[in-house]
N, C-alpha and C positions, 0 to 999 in steps of 0.2 A: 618532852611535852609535859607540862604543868598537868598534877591528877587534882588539885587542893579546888580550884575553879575551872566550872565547866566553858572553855574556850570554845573560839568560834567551830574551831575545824570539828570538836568534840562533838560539837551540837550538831554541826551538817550532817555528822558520820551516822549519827543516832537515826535521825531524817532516817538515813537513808539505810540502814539496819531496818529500821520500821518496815519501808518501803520494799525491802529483801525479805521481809516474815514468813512470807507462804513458802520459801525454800528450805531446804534442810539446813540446820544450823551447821554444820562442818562446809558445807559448799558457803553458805553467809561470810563465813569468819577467811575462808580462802579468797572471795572476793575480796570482802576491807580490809586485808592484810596486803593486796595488789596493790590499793590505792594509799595507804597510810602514808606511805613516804612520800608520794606525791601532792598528798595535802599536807603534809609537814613542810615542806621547802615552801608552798605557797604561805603556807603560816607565819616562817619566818619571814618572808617576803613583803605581807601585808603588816607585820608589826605583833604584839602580843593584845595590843586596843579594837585590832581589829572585830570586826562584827561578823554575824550570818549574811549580812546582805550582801556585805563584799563579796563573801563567795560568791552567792546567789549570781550577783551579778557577770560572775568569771564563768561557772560553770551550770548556771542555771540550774533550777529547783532541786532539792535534793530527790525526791521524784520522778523526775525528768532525769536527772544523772543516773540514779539506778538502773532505771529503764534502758537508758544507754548500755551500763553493765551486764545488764541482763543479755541485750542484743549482742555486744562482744562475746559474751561466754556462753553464747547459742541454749540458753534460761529461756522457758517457756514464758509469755509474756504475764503480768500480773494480773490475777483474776478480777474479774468485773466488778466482783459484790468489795472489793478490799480498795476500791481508788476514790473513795469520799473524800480526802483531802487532797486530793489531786484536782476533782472536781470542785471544790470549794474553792481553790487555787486560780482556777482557771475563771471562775465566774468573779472572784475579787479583782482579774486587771482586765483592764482597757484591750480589747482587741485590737481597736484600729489602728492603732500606732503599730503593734506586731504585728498587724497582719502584713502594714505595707511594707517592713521591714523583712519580713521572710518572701515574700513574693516580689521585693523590690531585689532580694539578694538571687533570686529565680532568674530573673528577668536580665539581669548585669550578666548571669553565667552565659546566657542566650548570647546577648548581643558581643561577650569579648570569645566567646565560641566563632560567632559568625564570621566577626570582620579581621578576626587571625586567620581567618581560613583563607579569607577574601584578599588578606593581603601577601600571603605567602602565595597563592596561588598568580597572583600576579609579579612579585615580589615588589613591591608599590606599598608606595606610603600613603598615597589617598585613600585606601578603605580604612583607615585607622580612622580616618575625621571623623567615622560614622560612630567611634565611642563620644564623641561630643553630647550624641543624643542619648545615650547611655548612662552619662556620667551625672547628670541632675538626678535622676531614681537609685542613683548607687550612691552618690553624696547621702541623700537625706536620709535612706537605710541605714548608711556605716552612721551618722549622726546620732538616730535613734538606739540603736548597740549601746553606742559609748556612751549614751546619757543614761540611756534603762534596763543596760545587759540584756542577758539573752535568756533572763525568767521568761520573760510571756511571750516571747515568740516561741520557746521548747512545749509552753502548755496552750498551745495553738489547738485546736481540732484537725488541722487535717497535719500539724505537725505531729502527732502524737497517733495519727490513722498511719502517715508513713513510716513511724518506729514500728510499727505492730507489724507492718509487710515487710520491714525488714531482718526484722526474730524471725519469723517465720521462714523467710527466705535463707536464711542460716541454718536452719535448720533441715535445708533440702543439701543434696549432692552438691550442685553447683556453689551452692553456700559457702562448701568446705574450700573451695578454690579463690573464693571472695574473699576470705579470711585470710589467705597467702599472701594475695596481693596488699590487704591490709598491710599486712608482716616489712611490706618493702619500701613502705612511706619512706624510710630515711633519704633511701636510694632518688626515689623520685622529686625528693627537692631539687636536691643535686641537679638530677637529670633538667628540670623545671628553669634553674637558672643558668644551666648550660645552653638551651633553647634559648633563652631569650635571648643571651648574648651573642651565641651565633646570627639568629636572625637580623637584630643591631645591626652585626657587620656584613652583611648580604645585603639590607637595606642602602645601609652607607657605600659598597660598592658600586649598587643598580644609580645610587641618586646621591648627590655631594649633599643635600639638602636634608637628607635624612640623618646628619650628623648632628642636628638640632633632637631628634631623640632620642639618640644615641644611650643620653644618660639617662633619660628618664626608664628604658631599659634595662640596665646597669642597676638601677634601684630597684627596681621591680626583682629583679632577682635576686640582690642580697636579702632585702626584706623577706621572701619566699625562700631563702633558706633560714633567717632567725625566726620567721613565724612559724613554718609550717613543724619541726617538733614541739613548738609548744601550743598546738590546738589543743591538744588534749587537758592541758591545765585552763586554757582560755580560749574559751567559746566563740570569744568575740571575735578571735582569729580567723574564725571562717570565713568571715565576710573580706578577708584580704587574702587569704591561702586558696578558697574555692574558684573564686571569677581567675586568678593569674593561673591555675589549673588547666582552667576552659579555655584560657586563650592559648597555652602551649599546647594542650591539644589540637583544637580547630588549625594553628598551623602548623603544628607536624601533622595532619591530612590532610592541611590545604599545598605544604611541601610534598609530599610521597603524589598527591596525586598531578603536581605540575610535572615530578621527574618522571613517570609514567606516559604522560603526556610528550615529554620529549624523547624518552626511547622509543616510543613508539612512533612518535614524527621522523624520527632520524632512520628508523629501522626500514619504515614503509614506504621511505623518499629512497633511500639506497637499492632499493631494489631485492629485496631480501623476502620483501612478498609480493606471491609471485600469485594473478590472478587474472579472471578478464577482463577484469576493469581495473581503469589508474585508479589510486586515491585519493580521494577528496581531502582538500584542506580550507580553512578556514581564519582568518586573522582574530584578534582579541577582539574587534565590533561583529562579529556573524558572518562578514563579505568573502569572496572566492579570493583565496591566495593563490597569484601568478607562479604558477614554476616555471624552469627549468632543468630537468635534469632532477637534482638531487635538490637544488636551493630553490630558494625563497626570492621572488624580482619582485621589487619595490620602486622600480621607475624603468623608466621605456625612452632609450634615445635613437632618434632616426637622422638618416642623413642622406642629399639628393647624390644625383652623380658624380659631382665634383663635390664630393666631400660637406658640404653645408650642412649644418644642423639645421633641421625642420622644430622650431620655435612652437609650432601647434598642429599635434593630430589626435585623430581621433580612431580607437580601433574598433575592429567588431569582428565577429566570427564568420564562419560559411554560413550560419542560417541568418545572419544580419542584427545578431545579440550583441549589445555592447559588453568589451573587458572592462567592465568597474571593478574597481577596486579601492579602499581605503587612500583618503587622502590627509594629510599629517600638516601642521603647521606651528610654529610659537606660539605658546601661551606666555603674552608679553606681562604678565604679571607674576607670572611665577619662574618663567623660563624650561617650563615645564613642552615637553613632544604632548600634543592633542589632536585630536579626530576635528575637522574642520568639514567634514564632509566626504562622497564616492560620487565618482568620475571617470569617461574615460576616456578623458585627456589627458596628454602627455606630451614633453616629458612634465614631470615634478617638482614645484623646490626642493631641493637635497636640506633636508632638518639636519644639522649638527650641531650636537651636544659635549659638554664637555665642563671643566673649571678654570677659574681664572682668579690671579690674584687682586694686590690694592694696585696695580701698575696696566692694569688689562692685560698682560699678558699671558698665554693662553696654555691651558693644559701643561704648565708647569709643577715642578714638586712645590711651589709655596701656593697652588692654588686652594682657594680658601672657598669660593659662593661657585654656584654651578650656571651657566652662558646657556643660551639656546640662540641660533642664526639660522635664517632659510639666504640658501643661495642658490642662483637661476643659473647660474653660469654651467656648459657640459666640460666635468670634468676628465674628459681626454677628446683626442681627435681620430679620426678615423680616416684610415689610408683604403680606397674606392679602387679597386684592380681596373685597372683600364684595360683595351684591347683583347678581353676577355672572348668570345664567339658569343654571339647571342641567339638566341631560339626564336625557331621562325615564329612571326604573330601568328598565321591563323594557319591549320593546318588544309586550308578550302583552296584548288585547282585557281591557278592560276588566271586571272581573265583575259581577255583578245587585247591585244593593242588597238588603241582607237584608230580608224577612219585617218590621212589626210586631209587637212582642209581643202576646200576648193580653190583657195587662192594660188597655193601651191604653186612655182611652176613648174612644167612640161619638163616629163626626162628629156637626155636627148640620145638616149641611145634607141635604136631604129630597131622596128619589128622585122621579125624574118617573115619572108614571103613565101608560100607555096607553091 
């Protein structure tokens, strides 16, 4: 590094020595000797032309970075009477644009928290639409970033209230184990775009249709492995490192809590808990799922004596409750299985699903787009035991045989005489 002119990195560093004053100088100098090399690679990186702002812009205020330093090395926060030009800092930008820019990056962690949860727990591609509604307040955030870095949203008020809880929080017991996990960032990229493209191909299994975002998956997790070690040089990275975070979180607990879900369906269907009451279940709308046994019935076929399928019934219990239950149909627009209503009529179209190539033919290896068909037809027949003994109707005494008509005629065999 040039000593002849004072360079960008020189001048950030000084910043931020200032801003490290109230420490003891031997702790100062082990700090900026942590980060030297890492603003040396940035230096080379932006050019020898480069300015303070470029920093500014990467790693927000040299103020705001200390501060950060401070919270890394569990440094009691900077005293009140020493942060004039911090304060001065913060009253020369624009809030609003930062504000909605940190609160906007809040708000995206929420909503790809939510509908990863949403969708792994169904393993369904429809709750992802719900980032649609998300993605206007995340665009115009990452917008804001990349036009005016992440100076004024670091010298935010309540961003600079949450630095202070978090030194502080460092500095408790629990702290010491926060710090660890810091330690493992590398690991959890990794992990990060392992998730994502696992889930991808879970998607792609459940739905032929979700091979349309297959890739955009696939990106999302190289990206979060080239972003996520260098947040530390670029600030701005947060805003693409933190929301793909939230959403591999939200489904791997929206995953653990589906598989949960099924050990414990399977476990308490088998028979394995043992109580005085059966267990209730319920399908993905709220409605009473039909067992038998161990399974899951999903349609009801009846048939007269001589074998005929009964085309329309209707069941109900001993106390005269109808068995409703979920009824399913083609979503002819998308080809998609949908809730079309509960009933408890029977039998059901049989929904099947499936792929199909450019030739319609079905469920083949070149199948490309995914079919949905309802068919009314009962898929087997049923053989009626004849000659079987049947139970008497009514268990009530037999009644008199009627009376002879008067027409009748005459026996003719003769009474005995006395």
């Amino acid at each position: 590094m040039s000593t002849q002119n004072p360079t960008a990195v020189r001048v950030y560093l000084a910043r931020v020595r200032s801003a490290l004053a109230d420490l003891p100088e031997s702790e100062v100098e082990e700090i900026l000797e942590d980060v030297r090399p890492h603003l040396a690679e940035m230096e080379a990186e932006l050019g020898e032309s480069a300015k303070v702002d470029a920093l500014i812009e990467r790693l927000g205020s040299p103020e705001s970075y200390a501060a950060e330093l401070r919270a890394s090395g569990g440094y009691p926060p900077r005293p009140a009477d020493a942060g004039g030009e911090t304060a001065v800092l913060r009253a020369k930008a624009g809030i609003g644009g930062a504000r909605f820019a940190f609160w906007g990056l809040v708000f995206s962690v929420g909503g790809f928290a939510l509908f990863g949860f949403a969708a792994a727990v169904w393993v369904r591609v429809e709750p992802l639409l719900g980032l649609l509604f998300v993605a206007p307040v995340f665009a115009i955030s990452v917008a804001y970033v990349v036009r005016k870095g992440v100076g004024p949203v670091a010298e935010l008020p309540e961003v600079v209230k949450l630095r202070e809880i978090g030194t502080s929080f460092r500095s408790t017991k629990d702290g010491k184990g926060l710090a660890f996990l810091r330690s493992l960032k590398p690991a959890w990229w990794v992990l990060c775009a392992v998730v994502l493209v696992v889930f991808g191909l879970l998607l792609v299994l459940r739905d032929a249709e979700a091979v349309l975002l297959l890739p955009l998956l696939l990106v999302a997790a190289a990206a979060v492995v080239w972003a996520g070690p260098k947040v530390k040089g670029d600030r701005r990275l947060l805003w693409l490192a933190v929301p793909v975070s939230a959403f591999v979180i939200g489904s791997m607990l929206g995953g653990a809590g589906a598989a949960v879900d099924l050990i414990a369906k399977r476990s308490y269907g088998g028979g394995s808990y043992n109580s005085g009451y059966p267990p209730s279940y319920s399908d993905g709308y709220g409605n009473p799922q039909l067992m038998y046994g161990s399974h899951d019935v999903e349609n009801i076929y009846a048939f007269d004596g001589e074998g005929k399928p009964l085309t329309e019934i209707y069941l109900y219990d001993e106390d005269g409750r109808p068995l409703s239950t979920t009824r399913y149909a083609c979503e002819r627009s998308t080809g998609e299985k949908r809730k079309v209503g509960d009933d408890n009529r029977y039998p059901r179209p049989r929904v099947e699903r499936g792929v199909q190539d450019e030739q319609g033919n079905l469920n083949g290896y070149n199948g490309s787009r995914g079919y949905c068909q309802e068919r009314t037809d009962v898929p087997f027949s049923a053989a009626i035991p004849k000659g079987a003994p049947m139970p008497p109707a009514s268990s009530a005494p037999p009644s008199s045989p009627a009376a002879p008509p008067s027409s009748a005629p005459p026996s003719n065999s003769t009474q005995p005489t006395r």
